[in-house]
N, C-alpha and C positions, 0 to 999 in steps of 0.2 A: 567728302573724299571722292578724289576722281579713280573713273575707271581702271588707269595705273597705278593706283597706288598713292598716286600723290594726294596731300593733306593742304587745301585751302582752309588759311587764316583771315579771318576778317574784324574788325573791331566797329562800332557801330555807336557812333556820335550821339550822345540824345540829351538834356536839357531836361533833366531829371530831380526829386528830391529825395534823396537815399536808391540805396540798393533796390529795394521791392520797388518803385517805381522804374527805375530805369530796369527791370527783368522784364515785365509789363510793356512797356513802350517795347522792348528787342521785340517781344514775343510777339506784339501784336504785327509789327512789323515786317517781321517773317512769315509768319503764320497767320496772318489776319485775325475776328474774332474767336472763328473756333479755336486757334492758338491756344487761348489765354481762356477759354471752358476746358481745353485739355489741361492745360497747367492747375488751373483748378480742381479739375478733377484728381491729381496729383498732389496736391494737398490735402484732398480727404482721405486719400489712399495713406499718406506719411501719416497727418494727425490720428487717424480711426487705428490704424492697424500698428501703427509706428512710433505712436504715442510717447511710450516712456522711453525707449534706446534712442531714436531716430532712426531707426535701422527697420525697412518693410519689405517682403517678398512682395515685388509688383509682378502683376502677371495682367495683358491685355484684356483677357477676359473680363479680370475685379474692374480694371477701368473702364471698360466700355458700361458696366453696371454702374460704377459711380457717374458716369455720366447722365443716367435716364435714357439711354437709346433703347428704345422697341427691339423684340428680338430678331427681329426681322433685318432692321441695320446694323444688329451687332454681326450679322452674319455675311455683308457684304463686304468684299475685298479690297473695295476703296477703301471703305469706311475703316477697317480692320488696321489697312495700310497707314492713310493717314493719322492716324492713333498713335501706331506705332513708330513712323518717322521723326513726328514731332515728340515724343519721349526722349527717343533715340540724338534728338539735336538738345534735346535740355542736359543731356549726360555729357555733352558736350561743348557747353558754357561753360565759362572760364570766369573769373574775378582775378584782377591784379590786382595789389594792392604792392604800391610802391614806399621808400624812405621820402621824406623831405625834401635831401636835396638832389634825389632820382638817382644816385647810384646803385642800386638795388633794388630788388621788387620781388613778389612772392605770390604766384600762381598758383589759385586754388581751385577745383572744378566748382560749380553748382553743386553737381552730385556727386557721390563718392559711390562707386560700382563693384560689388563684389562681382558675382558670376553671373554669368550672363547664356541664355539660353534660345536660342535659333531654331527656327522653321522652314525651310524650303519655301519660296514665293516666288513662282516664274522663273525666273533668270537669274534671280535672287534671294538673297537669306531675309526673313523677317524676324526681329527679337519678342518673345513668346511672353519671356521672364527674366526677371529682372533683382538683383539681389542689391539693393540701396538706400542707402543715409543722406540726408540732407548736410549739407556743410555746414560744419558746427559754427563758423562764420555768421551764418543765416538762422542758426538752432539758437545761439545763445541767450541766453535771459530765458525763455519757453519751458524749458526743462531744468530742474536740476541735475548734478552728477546725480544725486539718487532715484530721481524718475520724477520727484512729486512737480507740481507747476509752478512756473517761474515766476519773476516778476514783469517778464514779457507776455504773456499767454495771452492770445486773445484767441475769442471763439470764433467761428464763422460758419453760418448754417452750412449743411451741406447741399442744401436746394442749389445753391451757388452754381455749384456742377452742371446743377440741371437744367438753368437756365437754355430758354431756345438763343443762341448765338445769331442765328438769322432774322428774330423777330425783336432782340433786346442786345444789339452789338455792345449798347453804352453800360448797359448794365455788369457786363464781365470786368470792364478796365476799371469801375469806377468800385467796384466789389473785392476787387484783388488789393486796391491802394488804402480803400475808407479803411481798414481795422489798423492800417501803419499811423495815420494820420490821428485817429483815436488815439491811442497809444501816446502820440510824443502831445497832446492838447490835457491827457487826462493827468498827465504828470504837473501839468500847473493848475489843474483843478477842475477844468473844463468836460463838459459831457456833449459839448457840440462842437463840430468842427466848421468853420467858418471859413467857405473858399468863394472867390468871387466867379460869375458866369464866365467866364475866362479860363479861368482855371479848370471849371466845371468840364468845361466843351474839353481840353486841354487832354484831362486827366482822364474820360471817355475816350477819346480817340477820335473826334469831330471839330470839324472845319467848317467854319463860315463859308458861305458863298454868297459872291457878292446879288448873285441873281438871285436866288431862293435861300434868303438865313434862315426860313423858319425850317426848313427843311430839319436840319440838324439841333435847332431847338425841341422839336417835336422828339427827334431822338433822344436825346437826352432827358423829356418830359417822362418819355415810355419809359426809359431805362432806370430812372428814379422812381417810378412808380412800381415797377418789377421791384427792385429793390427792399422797399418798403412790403410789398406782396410776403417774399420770401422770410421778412423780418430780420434784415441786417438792417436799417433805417426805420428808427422810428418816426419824430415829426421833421417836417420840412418848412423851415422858415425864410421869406425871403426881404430883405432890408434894400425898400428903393422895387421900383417894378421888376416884376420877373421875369424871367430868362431876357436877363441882359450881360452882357459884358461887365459893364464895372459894378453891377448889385450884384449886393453879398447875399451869398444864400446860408444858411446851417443849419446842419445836418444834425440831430441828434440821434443818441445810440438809440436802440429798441429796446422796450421793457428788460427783454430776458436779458440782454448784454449791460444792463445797468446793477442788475443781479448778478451777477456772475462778476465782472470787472468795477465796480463803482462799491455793492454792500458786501463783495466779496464769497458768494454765496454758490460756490464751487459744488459742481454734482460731483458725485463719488466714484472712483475709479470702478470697472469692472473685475469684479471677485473671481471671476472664473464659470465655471457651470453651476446652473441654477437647481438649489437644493431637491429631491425627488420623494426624501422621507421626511418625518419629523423630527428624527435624531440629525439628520443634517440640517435641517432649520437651526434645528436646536444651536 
């Protein structure tokens, strides 16, 4: 939004596979890696807090916590600022989804915004709080109407968040996409996702250069090794030398998410407050 008022539209080309990826590619786009640790971070705020409606009171403060920032950067103005902008631009993604033969189409945001709550920033208002649902669009299959979990659900540590963006850029893009790609491999049977070094650098956000490839191999070594750290990636196989172009590499899931998605072995929703007597044990 410009300083009179007026509303710049942009729409943003990308060479994507579903939704969750082309969100990722916008994000990193716009926002670079921290981008797409914020977005992150906004997923553990919707799943932790938002779980069964889709619907979470976001407020900067929980996110800059979801992210692992010291409290020292939770308190700097950039830092607070940038937080808060790039929320503030996810509330304002759009999904068309058009008819066949394009005479009609049907505009859904990303996020759906109840009330929305402001602070004075310089010259400017910064948003504090935030009353929002994910678009059932992007909820479906996750949730049921009655809250329990879907046949979408997948987990994703929450370290995710915490990832250093500056030290593991590969590791956010490649984190945000692996548990889609689980998903549509684990429906034909599969516990490992099979993408080639291509795809790999692709789906990270990294680029060959013709003077320095290793450069960005190495990125991608660290960022899959963070990965595995965190325990969203258990082993790492690669078919034909590694970190190549056209060798396939596979990913498989990590223990706990083979547990959870594969034998089915779903933790238990939270009860509320935890018992203080016996008779509430009881």
């Amino acid at each position: 939004t410009l300083d009179d008022g007026r509303i710049i539209s942009a729409r943003l080309a990308v060479a994507a596979d579903g939704l969750t990826d082309a969100l990722v590619q916008a994000l990193r786009r716009q926002c670079g890696p921290e981008g797409l640790r914020i977005g992150a971070g906004l997923q553990v705020l919707l799943s932790v807090h938002g779980g069964r409606s889709g619907w979470v009171t976001w407020s900067l403060d929980d996110h800059l916590e979801a992210l692992g920032y010291a409290s020292r950067t939770r308190r700097k103005p950039t830092v607070r600022e940038r937080v808060a902008r790039t929320v503030e631009l996810l509330t304002r993604l759009e999904v068309v989804e058009a008819t066949k033969n394009g005479a009609q189409r049907r505009r859904m945001p990303i996020l759906l915004v109840g009330d929305r709550t402001e602070a004075v920033h310089g010259a400017d208002w910064l948003t504090q709080r935030l009353t929002i649902q994910i678009n059932p669009l992007l909820y479906g299959g996750v949730r049921t109407p009655a809250g329990r979990v879907g046949s979408n659900w997948f987990p994703v540590p929450v370290e995710l968040a915490r990832v250093d963006h500056t030290k593991f850029p590969a590791a956010l893009g490649l984190g945000l996409v692996l548990p889609m790609r689980w998903r549509w491999d684990l429906k034909k049977g599969q516990t490992a996702v099979p993408l080639s070094g291509a795809s790999l650098l692709r789906t990270a956000g990294l680029a060959l250069s013709s003077q320095n490839p290793e450069r960005a191999w190495t990125k991608l070594r660290r960022g899959l090794d963070e990965l595995q750290r965190i325990g969203l990636i258990g082993d790492i196989a690669w078919q034909g030398s590694p970190f190549e172009e056209r060798s396939i590499c596979r990913l498989t899931l990590a223990e706990w998410l083979k547990d959870r998605i594969v034998r089915k072995l779903v933790p238990p929703e939270p009860f509320g407050s935890v018992p203080a007597t016996g008779l509430e044990l009881r």
